[in-house]
C-alpha positions as CSV (number, residue, x, y, z in Angstrom):
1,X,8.4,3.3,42.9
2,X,8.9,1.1,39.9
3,X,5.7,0.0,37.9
4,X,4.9,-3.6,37.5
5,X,4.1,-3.2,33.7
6,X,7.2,-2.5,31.8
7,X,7.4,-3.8,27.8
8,X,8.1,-7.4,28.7
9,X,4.9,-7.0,30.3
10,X,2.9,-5.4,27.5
11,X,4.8,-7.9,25.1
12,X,3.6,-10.8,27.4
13,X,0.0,-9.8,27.1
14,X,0.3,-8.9,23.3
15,X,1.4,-12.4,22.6
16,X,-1.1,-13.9,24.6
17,X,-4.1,-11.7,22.6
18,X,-2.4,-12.8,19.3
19,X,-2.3,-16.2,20.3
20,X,-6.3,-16.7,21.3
21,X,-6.6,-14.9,17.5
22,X,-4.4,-17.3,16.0
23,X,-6.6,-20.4,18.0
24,X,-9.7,-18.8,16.9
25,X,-9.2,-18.4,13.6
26,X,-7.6,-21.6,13.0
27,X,-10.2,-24.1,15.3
28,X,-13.4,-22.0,14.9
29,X,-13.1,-20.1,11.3
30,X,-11.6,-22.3,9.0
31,X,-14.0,-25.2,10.1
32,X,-16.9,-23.4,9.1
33,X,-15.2,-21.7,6.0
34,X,-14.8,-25.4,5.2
35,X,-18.7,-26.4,5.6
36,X,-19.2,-23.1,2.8
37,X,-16.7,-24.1,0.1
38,X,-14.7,-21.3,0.5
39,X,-12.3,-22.7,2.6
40,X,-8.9,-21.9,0.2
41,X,-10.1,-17.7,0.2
42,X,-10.1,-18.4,3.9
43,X,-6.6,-19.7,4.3
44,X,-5.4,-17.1,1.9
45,X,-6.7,-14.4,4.1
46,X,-4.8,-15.5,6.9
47,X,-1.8,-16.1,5.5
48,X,-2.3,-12.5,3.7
49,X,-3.5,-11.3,7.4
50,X,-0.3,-12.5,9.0
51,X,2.1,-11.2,6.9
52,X,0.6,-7.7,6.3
53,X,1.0,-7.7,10.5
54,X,4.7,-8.7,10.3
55,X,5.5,-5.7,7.5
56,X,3.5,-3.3,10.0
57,X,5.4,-4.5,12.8
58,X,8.8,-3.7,11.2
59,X,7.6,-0.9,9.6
60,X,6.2,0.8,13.3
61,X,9.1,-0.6,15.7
């Protein structure tokens, strides 16, 4: 019998969860990182966020 989650599966799902991160941090964080004054340390944690998540993506696959 074959099972209905294979990678493409899995790799559906991870996207997904990545993409309601990406949303929140975007719409809910950086709003309220803006209200604080400290919304430039915010977007540089992202950006620094993202790409230490694409290294240890090719670093792991």
């Amino acid at each position: 019998m074959r099972s209905i989650f294979n990678e493409a599966t899995f790799g559906v799902i991870f996207a997904s969860v990545a993409g309601i991160m990406v949303y929140i941090s975007l719409d809910e964080l950086l709003p309220t990182a803006e209200e604080y004054g400290e919304h430039h340390l915010a977007i540089g944690g992202l950006i620094v966020g993202m790409f230490i998540m694409a290294v240890s993506l090719l670093l792991f696959a």
